[in-house]
C-alpha positions, 0 to 999 in steps of 0.5 A: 859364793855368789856369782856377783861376789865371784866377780868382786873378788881378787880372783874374779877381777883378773879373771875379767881383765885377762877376758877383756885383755885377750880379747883386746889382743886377738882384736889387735893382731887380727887387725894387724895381720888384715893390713898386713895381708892387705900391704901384701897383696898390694905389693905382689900387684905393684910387682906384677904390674912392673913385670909386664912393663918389663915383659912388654919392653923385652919383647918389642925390643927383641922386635925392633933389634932384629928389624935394625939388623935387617935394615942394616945388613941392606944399608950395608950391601951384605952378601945375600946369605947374610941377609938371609940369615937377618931375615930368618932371624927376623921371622923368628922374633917377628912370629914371636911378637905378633904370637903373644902380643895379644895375651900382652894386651889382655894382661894389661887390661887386667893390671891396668884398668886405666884405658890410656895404657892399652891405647899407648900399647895398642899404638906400640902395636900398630907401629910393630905392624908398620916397620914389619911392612917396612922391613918387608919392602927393604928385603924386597928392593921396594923401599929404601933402608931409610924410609923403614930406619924412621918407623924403627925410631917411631916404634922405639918412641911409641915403646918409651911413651908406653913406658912413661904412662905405665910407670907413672901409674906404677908410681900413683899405685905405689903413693896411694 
């Protein structure tokens, strides 16, 4: 039997169509499994981004709680070893803050390609550097618990706009 009858007869013909249908099928779900992967990694970096947002909100507000107990524990006349214990406390998330704001910024730069993010991050930073001065002068007597309680409204105002730029590029990301 010739190859060319072979492949006119019932048998050749389903040997034929079953190649072509598997091959059709392996096409498919390599394809399939491609968007899938795809749509995967997609969405790990959409978690991530949102991660440290989060991160970032979390460590500024620690910042700024334990600023506001400072300022309070002043405005309030507490008795000097409360004070004391605000101030350390304050030191502790004040090294914390200023030790990993850094790597914050250079994850943001890795997740966020956008330059306006890590300007808005870059403000949030400033101002941190600002109510620590602040705090500084109202433990020392130099500046009024109110004039560091306007830079505490500052820094939280700084943290909301960072938060609405970084979502709304979250939410661009997720649309696309």
């Amino acid at each position: 039997m010739s190859f060319s009858a072979f492949l006119n007869s019932s048998l050749g013909v389903l040997l034929v169509g079953s190649l072509i249908g598997a091959a059709g099928l392996f096409t498919w779900q390599r394809q399939d499994w491609l968007f899938k992967e795809k749509y995967y990694r997609s969405q790990v970096m959409v978690d991530r981004r949102l991660n440290l947002v989060e991160q970032i909100n979390h460590d500024t507000g620690r910042l700024v709680a334990a600023a506001n107990d400072i300022i309070a524990a002043y405005s309030k006349g507490l008795t000097n070893e409360q004070k004391k214990e605000v101030v350390q406390a304050y030191n502790k998330e004040q090294a914390q803050w200023f030790g990993g704001y850094s790597s914050e910024q250079a994850l943001l730069a890795f997740y966020f390609s956008e330059k306006d993010i890590a300007d808005k991050f870059a403000t949030v930073v400033a101002t941190s550097q600002e109510i620590d001065m602040h705090v500084y002068y109202v433990s020392t007597g130099a500046e009024s618990p109110a004039q560091a309680t306007e830079v505490s409204r500052k820094i939280r105002e700084e943290l909301e706009a960072f938060n609405r730029l970084a979502l709304q590029r979250l939410l661009s990301i997720e649309k696309k």
